[in-house]
C-alpha positions as CSV (number, residue, x, y, z in Angstrom):
1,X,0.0,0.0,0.0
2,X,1.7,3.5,-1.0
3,X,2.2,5.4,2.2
4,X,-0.4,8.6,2.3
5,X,0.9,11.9,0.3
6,X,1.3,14.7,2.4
7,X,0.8,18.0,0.8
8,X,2.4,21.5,1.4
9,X,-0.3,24.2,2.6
10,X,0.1,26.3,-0.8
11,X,-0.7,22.9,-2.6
12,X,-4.1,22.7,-0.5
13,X,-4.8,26.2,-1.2
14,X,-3.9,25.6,-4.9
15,X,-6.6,22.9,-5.5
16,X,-8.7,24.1,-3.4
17,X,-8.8,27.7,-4.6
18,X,-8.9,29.6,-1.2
19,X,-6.8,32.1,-0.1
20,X,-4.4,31.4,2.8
21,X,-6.9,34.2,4.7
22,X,-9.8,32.6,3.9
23,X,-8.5,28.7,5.0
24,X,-7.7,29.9,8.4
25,X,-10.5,31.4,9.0
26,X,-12.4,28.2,7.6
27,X,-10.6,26.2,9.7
28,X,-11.1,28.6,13.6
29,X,-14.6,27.4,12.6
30,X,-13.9,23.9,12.5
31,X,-14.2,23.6,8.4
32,X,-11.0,23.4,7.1
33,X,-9.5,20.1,6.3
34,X,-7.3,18.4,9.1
35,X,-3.3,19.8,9.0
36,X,-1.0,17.9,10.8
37,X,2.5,20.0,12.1
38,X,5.9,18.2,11.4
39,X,8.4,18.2,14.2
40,X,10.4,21.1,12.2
41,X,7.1,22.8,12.5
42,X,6.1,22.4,8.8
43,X,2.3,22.5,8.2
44,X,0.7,19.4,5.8
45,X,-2.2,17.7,4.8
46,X,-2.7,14.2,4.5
47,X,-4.1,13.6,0.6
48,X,-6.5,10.9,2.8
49,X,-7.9,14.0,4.8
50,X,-8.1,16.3,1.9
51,X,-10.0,13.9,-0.3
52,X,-12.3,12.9,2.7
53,X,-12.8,17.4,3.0
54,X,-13.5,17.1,-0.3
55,X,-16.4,14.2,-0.2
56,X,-18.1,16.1,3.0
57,X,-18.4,19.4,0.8
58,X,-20.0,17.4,-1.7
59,X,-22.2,15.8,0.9
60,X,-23.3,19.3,2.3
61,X,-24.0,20.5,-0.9
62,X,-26.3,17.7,-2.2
């Protein structure tokens, strides 16, 4: 099994066309995909976690 891709905040804001403004304050509410911080203090996001984001906004929107 490929280990999960972890992906750099800019990529996350990239696909999912938000500005870095706009994602924090998504994610004080509780919205925002789950981050996870690196022991050099590096921000990611596990693909896993973005994808499952993803399927909940479609979810809410249907």
């Amino acid at each position: 099994m490929a280990r999960d891709q972890k992906l750099k905040l800019p990529e996350v804001l990239e696909e999912i066309d938000m500005s870095r403004a706009a994602f924090y304050r998504m994610r004080a509410r509780g919205k925002a995909p789950k981050l996870i911080k690196l022991p050099n203090g590096q921000i990611r996001c596990r693909r896993s976690d973005l994808d499952a984001w993803w399927a909940s906004m479609e979810e809410n929107a249907a």
